[in-house]
C-alpha positions as CSV (number, residue, x, y, z in Angstrom):
1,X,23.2,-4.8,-6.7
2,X,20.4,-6.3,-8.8
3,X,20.7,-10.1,-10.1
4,X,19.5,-8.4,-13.7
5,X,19.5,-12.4,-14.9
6,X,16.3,-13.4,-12.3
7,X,14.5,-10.1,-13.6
8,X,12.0,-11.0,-16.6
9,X,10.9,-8.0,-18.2
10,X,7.9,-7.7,-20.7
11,X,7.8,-5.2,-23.6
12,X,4.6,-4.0,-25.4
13,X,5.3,-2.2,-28.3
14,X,3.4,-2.4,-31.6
15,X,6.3,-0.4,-33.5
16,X,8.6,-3.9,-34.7
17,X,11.8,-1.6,-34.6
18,X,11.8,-0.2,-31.1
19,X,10.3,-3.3,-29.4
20,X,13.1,-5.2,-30.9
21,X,15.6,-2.8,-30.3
22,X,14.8,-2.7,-26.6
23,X,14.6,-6.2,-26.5
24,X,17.6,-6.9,-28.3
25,X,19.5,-4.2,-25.5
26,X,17.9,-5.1,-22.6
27,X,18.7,-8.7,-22.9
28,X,22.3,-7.9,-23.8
29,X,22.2,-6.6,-20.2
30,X,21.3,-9.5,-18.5
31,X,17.2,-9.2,-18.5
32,X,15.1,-12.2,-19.5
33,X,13.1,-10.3,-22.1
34,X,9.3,-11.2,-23.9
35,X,7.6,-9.1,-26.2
36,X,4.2,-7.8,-27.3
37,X,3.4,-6.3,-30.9
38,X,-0.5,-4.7,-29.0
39,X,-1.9,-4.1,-25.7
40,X,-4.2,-7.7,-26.2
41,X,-1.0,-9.9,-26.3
42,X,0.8,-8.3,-24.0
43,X,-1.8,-8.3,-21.6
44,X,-2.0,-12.1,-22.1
45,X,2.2,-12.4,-22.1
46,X,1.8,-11.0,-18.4
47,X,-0.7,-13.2,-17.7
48,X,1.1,-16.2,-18.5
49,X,4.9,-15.1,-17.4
50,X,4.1,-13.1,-14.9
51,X,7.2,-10.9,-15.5
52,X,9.3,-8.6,-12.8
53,X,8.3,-5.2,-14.8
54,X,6.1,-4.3,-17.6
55,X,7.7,-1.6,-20.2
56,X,4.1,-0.5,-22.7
57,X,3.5,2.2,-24.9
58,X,1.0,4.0,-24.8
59,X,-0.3,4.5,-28.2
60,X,-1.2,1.3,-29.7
61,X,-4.1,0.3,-32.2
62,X,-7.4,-1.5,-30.2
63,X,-6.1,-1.7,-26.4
64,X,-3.6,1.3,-26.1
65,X,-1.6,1.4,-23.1
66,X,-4.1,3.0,-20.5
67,X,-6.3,0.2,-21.0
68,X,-3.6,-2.4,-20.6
69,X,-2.6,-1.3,-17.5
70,X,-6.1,-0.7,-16.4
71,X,-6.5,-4.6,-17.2
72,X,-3.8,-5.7,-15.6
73,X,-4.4,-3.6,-12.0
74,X,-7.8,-5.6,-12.4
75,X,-6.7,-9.2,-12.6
76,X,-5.4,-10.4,-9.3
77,X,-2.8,-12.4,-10.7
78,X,-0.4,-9.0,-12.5
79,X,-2.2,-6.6,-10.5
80,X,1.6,-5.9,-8.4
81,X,3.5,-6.2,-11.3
82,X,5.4,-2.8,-11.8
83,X,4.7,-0.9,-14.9
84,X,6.9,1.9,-17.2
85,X,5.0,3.6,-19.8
86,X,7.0,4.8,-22.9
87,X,5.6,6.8,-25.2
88,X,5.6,9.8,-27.6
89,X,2.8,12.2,-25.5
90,X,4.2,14.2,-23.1
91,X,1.4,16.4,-21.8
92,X,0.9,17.0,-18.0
93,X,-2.8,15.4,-18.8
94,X,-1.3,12.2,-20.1
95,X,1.2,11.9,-17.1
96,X,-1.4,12.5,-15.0
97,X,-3.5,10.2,-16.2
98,X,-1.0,7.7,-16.4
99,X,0.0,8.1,-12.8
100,X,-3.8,8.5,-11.4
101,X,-4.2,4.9,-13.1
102,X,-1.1,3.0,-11.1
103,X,1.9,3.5,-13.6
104,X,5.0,3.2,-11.8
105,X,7.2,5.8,-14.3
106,X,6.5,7.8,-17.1
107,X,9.4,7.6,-20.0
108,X,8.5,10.0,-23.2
109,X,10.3,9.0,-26.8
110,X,12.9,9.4,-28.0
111,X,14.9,7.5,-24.9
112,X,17.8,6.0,-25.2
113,X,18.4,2.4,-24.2
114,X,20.7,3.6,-20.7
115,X,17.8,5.6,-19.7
116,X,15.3,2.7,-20.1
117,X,17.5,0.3,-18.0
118,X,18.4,3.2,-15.4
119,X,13.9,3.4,-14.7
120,X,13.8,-0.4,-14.5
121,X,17.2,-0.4,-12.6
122,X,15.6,2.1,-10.0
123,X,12.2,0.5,-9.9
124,X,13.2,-3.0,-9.1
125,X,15.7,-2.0,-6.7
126,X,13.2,0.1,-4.7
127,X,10.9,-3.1,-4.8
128,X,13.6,-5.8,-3.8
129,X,14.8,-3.2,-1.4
130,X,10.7,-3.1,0.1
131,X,10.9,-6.6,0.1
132,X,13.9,-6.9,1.9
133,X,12.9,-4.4,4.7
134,X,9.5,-6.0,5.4
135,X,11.0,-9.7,5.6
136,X,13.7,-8.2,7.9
137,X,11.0,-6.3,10.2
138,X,7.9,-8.4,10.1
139,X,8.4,-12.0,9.1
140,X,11.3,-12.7,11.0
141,X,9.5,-11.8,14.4
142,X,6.3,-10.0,13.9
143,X,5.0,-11.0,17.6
144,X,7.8,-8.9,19.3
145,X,7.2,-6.3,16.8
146,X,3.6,-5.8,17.4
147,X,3.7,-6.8,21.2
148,X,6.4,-4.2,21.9
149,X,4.7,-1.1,20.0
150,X,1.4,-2.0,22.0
151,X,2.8,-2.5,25.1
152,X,4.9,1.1,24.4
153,X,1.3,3.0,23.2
154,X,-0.3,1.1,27.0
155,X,2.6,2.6,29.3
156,X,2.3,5.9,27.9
157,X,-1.2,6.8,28.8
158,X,-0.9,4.4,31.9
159,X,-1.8,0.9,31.1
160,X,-0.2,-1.9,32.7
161,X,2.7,-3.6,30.6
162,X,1.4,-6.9,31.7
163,X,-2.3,-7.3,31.0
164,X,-3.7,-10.0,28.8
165,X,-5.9,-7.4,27.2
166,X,-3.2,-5.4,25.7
167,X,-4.1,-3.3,22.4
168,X,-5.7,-5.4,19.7
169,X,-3.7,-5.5,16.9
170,X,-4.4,-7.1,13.5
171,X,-7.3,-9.2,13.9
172,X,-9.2,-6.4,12.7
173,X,-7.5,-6.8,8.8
174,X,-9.0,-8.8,6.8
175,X,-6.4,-11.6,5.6
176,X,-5.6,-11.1,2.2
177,X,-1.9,-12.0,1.2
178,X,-1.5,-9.2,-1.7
179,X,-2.6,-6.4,1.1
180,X,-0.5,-8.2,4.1
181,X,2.7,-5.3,3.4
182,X,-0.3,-2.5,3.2
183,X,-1.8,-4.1,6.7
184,X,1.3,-4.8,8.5
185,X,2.6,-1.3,8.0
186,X,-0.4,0.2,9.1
187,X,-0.5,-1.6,12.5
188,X,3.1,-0.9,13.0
189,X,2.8,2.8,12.4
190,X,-1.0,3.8,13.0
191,X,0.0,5.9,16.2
192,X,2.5,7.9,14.5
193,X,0.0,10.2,12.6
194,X,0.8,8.4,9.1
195,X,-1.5,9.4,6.3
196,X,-2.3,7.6,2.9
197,X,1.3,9.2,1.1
198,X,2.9,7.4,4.0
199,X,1.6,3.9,3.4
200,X,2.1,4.5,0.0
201,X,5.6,5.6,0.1
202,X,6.4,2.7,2.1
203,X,5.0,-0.1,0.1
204,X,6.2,1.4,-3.7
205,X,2.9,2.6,-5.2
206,X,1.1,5.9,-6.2
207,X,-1.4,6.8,-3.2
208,X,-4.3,6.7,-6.2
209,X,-3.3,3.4,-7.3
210,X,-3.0,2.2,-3.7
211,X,-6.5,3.4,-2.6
212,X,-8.2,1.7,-5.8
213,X,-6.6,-1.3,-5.0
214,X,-6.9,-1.5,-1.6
215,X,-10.6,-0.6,-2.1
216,X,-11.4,-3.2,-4.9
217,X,-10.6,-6.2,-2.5
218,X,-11.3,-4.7,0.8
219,X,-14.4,-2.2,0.1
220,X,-12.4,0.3,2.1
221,X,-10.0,3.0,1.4
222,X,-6.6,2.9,3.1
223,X,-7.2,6.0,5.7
224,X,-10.4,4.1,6.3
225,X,-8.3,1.4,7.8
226,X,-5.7,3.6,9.8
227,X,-9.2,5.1,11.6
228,X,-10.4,1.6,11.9
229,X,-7.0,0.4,13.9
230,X,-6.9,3.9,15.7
231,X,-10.2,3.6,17.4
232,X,-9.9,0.1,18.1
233,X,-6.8,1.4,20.1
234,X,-9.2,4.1,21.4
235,X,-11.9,1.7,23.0
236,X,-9.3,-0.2,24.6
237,X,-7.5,2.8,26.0
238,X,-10.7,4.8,26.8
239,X,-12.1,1.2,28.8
240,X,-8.7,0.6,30.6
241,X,-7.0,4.3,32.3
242,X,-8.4,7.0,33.5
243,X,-6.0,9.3,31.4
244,X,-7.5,12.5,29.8
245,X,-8.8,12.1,25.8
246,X,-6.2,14.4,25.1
247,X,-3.1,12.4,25.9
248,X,-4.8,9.0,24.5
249,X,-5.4,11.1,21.0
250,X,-2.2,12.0,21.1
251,X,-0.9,8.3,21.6
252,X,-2.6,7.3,18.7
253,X,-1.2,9.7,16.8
254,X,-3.5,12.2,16.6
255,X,-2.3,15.9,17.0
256,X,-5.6,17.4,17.6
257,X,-8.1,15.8,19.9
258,X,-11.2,17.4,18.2
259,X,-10.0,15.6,15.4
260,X,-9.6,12.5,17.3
261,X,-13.0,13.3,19.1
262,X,-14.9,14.1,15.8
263,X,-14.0,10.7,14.2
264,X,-15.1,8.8,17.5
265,X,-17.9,9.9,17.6
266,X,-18.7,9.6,13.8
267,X,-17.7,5.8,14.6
268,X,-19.5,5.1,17.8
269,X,-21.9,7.8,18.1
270,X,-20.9,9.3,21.2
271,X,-17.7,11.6,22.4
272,X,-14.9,9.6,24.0
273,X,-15.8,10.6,27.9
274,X,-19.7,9.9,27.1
275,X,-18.3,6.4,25.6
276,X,-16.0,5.8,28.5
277,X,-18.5,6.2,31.0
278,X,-20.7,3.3,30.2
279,X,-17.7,1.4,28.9
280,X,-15.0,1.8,31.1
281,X,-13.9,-1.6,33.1
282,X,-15.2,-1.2,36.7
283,X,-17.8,1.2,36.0
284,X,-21.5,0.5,37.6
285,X,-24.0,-1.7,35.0
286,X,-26.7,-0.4,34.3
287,X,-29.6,-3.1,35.8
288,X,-32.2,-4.0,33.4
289,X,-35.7,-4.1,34.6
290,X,-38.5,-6.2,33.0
């Protein structure tokens, strides 16, 4: 059950009767509620209050409601904040564009009041819910976590349990807090054949919003980094057993190894066995002559 009195919720609205009235409603149900009368104060409002969720129209004089949201996915300090668009246009373009830009619902007019609460309702549970999971998994003990997936991936293609050198695991992220829920699902998952929709699904955003903002702070897109964390598995695994390619794709979560061997070798520049060979822990150095 949501704690509606912790959740401050911002409405921009340039229309003075339905911003108040959803004001007026929505605090009658417990919400700490702000409003905007156009897309330049509200944009500011956020800035300053940070609020829970974001309710804007679309349709507004000088900053409509696209650029709004556009401003607020580009400023670091609201660019999580959850966002419900409300507005009179209903086409499949204007959803789409809506959705391709990070909104988190679409709500056309005329809605009534219980429908508005039931999207916010729905929204912040999902995201406390998130929240909740990733604390429970991660922060509570994220060493056992990790160290018993890699350890799970090493005995399944023949690694010893034990080694010091077991699977590398997230130094290869870069440590940015806002992405740590994007990173830390990714390392726990990466050799289960999870795709962008997955990561996306599991962290409470649209899979175009998630690859713009992952790329913006990272430079990379979001299946760029599950390839990253596969092959570093890959080396490891390649330099440490003697298993075949095909069962180490497959531990990585690959379900085709000329897919897995393909993006190897785009990475590295050689197949997997030619890589092994002057890789592989044991193997014969090559002796430089000068």
């Amino acid at each position: 059950m949501l704690n509606e009195l912790s959740n401050k919720i911002l409405v921009i609205e340039d229309d003075n009767v339905t911003r108040n009235l959803y004001l007026k409603g929505l605090k009658a149900k417990g919400f700490d509620m702000i409003g905007a009368d156009n897309g330049h104060a509200g944009y500011q409002q956020a800035r300053e209050h940070i609020p829970d969720l974001v309710i804007c129209d679309i349709m507004m004089p000088d900053m409509d409601g696209y650029q709004v949201l556009d401003k607020l996915r580009k400023d670091p300090l609201t660019e999580i904040i959850p966002l419900i668009f409300l507005t009179g246009s209903s086409t499949k373009a204007d959803v789409r564009k809506a959705m391709e830009l990070g909104a988190d619902d679409y709500l056309t007019k005329p809605s009534t009041l219980d429908e508005l609460h039931n999207a916010i309702a729905i929204r912040l549970q999902k995201q406390a819910t998130l929240k909740s999971w990733w604390a429970t998994k991660f922060e509570k003990a994220p060493k056992s976590i990790f160290a018993d997936k890699a350890t799970a991936i090493a005995q399944s293609v023949g690694v010893a349990p034990d080694t010091e050198d077991n699977i590398p695991s997230e130094s290869i992220f870069p440590c940015i807090p806002q992405l740590k829920e994007i990173f830390d699902f990714i390392e726990a998952h990466y050799h289960q054949g999870i795709t962008l929709c997955d990561v996306a699904e599991a962290v409470g955003y649209s899979p175009a919003y998630l690859t713009n903002r992952v790329a913006r702070q990272t430079g990379e897109t979001v299946n760029c980094w599950i390839v990253k964390r596969r092959m570093v598995g890959a080396r490891f695994l390649l330099q440490n057993n003697n298993q075949t390619v095909e069962k180490i794709a497959k531990a990585l979560g690959y379900q085709d190894v000329s897919h897995f061997s393909r993006q190897f070798r785009q990475h590295h520049g050689l197949p997997p066995q030619a890589w092994r060979k002057e890789h592989q822990i044991g193997s014969p150095k090559p002796v430089k002559l000068w």
